[in-house]
N, C-alpha and C positions, 0 to 999 in steps of 0.2 A: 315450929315456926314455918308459918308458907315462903317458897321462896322468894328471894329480891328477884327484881326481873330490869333491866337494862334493856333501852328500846333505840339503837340507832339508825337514824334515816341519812345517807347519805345522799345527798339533795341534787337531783341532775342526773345522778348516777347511770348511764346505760348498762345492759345487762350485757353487751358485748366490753365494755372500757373494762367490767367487774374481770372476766375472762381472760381477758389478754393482759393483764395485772398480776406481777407475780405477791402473790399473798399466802404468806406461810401461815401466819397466825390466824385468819380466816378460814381456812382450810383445816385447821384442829376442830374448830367451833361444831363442823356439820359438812356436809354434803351439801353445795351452792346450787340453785335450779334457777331458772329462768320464770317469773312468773309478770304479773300484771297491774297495775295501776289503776286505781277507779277514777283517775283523774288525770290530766295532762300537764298540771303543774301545782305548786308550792301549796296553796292555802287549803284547798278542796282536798287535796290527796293527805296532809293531816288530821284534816277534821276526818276524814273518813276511818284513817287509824285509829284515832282516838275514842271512835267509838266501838274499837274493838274491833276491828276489820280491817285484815291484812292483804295485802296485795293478795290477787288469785289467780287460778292456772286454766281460768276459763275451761272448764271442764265441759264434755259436750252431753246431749242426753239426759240431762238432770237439770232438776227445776231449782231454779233459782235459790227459791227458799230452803231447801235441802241443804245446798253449797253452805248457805248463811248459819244452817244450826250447827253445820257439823263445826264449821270456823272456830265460833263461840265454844260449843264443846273441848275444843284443845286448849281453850284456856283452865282447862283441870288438869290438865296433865302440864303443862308451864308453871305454873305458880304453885302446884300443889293442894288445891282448895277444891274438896271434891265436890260441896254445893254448889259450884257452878252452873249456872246453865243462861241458854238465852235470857231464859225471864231474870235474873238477875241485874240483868244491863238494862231493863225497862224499868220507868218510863224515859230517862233521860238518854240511855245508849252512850255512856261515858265510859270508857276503862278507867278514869283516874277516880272519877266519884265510887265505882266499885271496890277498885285497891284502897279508896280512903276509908270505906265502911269495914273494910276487912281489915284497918288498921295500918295501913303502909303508910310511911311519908311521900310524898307524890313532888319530885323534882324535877324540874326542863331550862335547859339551857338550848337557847335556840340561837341562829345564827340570820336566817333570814329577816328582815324589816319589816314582812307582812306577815310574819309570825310573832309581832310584839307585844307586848304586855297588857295595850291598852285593845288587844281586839277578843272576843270571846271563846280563843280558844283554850285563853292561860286557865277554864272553870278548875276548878278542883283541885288545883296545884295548893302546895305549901308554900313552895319557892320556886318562882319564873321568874327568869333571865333570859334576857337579847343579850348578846356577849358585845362586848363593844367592835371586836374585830369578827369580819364573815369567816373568816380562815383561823379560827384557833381550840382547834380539836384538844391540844395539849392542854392548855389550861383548863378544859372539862373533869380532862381525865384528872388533873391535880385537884380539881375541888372534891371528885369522889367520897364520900365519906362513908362507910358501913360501922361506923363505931356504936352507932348507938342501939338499943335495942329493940327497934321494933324493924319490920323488913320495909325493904326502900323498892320503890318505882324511879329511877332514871328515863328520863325521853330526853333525845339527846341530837337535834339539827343540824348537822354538819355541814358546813359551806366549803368546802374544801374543793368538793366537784361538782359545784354551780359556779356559773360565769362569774370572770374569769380564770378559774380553773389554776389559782397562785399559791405561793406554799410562802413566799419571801417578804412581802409585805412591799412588790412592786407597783410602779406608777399602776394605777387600771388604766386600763385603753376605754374608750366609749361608746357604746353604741346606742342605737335610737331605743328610748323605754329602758335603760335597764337604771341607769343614776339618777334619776330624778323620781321615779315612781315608787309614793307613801312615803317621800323625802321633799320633795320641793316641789308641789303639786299647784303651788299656784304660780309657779315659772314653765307652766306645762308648755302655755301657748307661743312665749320666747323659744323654748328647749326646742319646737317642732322646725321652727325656723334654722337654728345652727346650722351653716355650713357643711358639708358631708356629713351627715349626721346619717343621710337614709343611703350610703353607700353599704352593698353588699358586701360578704368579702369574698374573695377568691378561692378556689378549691386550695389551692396549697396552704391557706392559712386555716380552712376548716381542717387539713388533716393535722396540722401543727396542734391546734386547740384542743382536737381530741387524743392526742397524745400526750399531751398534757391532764387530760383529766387522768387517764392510765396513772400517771405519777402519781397523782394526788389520791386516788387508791391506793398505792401502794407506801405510801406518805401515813396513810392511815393506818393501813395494815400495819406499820412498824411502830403506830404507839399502841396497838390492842397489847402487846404483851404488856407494857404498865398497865392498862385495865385489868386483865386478867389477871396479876397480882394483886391487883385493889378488892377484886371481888371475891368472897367467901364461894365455898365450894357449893352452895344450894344458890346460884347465882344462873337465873337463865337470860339467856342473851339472844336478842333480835337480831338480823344485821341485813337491811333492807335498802330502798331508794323510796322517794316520792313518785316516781316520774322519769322517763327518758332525756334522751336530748338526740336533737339531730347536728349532723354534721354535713349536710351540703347533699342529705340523700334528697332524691325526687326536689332538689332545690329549694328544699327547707334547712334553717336553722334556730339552735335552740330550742324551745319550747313555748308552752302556752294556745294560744288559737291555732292548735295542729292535729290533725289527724292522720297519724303515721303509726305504725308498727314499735317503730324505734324510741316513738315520744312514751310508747305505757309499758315497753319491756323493761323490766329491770332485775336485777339481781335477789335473793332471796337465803337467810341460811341463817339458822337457828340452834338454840343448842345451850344447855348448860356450861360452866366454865371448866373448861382446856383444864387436866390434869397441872397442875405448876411443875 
């Protein structure tokens, strides 16, 4: 049987919060690198996944298209399925339509809004899920199932460390664009109006915030070992970000319409399942 393959994006993620996070179970998986984003936020930087293209290490000297076959090529060595190759992913450029013709059940639980059921990213899935909560990594891991027999595709969206950056299920704070956008869009032109809505925040609350995402890393990092129990030993596992986020550098924050370092660095580390 080719392997199951587990794909999680932790959403925001910088590749410095990954670092300064103590992660023991992360650290079994692989050796972590710093790589890059094709994208600067949520929708773009999955679809780009999804079609089989992982964040990259911007390599210099080498033509683009070279970077792109080799990528595809290691999906022979992940999944076990030596007829892989580029041309396999043409003409649609799906990972999930691929794992579906090779017979996988193809699963996602997503946590973001604009990763919902009704936009076209859910193609090729058996079962897509928006979780009802942004913040609930646990319950992923409890739906888990590897019981049946054919090998399974997980992709798996974790809100844990996109704003706000909560583990408890506290009040959210609000800021301009982030509660109302693909939720209440025709209270767009009221929303712009509110009251301190377009206040900055001050550097002490940017460093509190990313401090907080550090936790929720490590929040994470302490339910991989129930994963890792859940998964058979031919189980490869992704463990990635969409996208950066800023903290008050060069007087940016968060993500989205940003051109910064910090917004496409993010963390990266792969690897079959962790001896039990």
């Amino acid at each position: 049987m080719p392997n199951h393959l587990v794909y999680i994006i932790m959403d925001s993620c910088r590749y410095d919060s990954y670092e300064a996070a103590s992660t023991p179970n992360m650290d079994r998986l692989g050796l972590a690198e710093p790589r890059y984003s094709y994208a600067s936020w949520t929708s773009p930087s999955h679809y780009t996944m999804l079609m089989g293209m992982i964040p990259h290490t911007s390599p210099r000297g080498v033509f683009a298209s070279e970077v792109y076959k080799q990528e595809f090529l290691k999906w022979v060595d992940r999944l076990g399925i030596p007829d892989l190759s580029f041309k396999t992913f043409v003409p649609q450029l799906s990972l999930p339509k691929v794992l579906k013709d090779f017979g996988y059940k193809t699963i996602a639980r997503v946590s973001m809004p604009v990763l919902n059921q009704f936009t076209s990213i859910n193609q090729f899935f058996d079962d897509y899920v928006l979780m009802s909560n942004h913040n609930d990594f646990a319950t992923m891991v409890h739906q888990i199932d590897f019981s049946g027999s054919e090998p399974c595709f997980y992709f798996l969206n974790l809100g844990e460390t996109h704003y706000p950056y909560m583990l408890k299920g506290d009040d959210m704070p609000r800021i301009s664009g982030v509660h109302g956008v693909f939720k209440n869009m025709d209270q767009f032109a009221l929303a712009k109006n509110e009251p301190g809505e377009s206040k900055f925040f001050e550097q002490e609350e940017m460093q509190r915030l990313h401090k907080q995402q550090i936790s929720c890393v490590e929040y994470i990092d302490g339910l991989l070992g129930e994963l890792y129990r859940k998964c058979p030993e031919n189980t490869h596992i992704i463990l990635t970000a969409d996208h950066g986020e800023l903290f008050g550098e060069d007087g940016y924050f968060g993500h989205g319409p940003v051109m910064h370092h910090k917004c496409f660095e993010v963390p990266f580390v792969e690897g079959l399942r962790p001896t039990i």
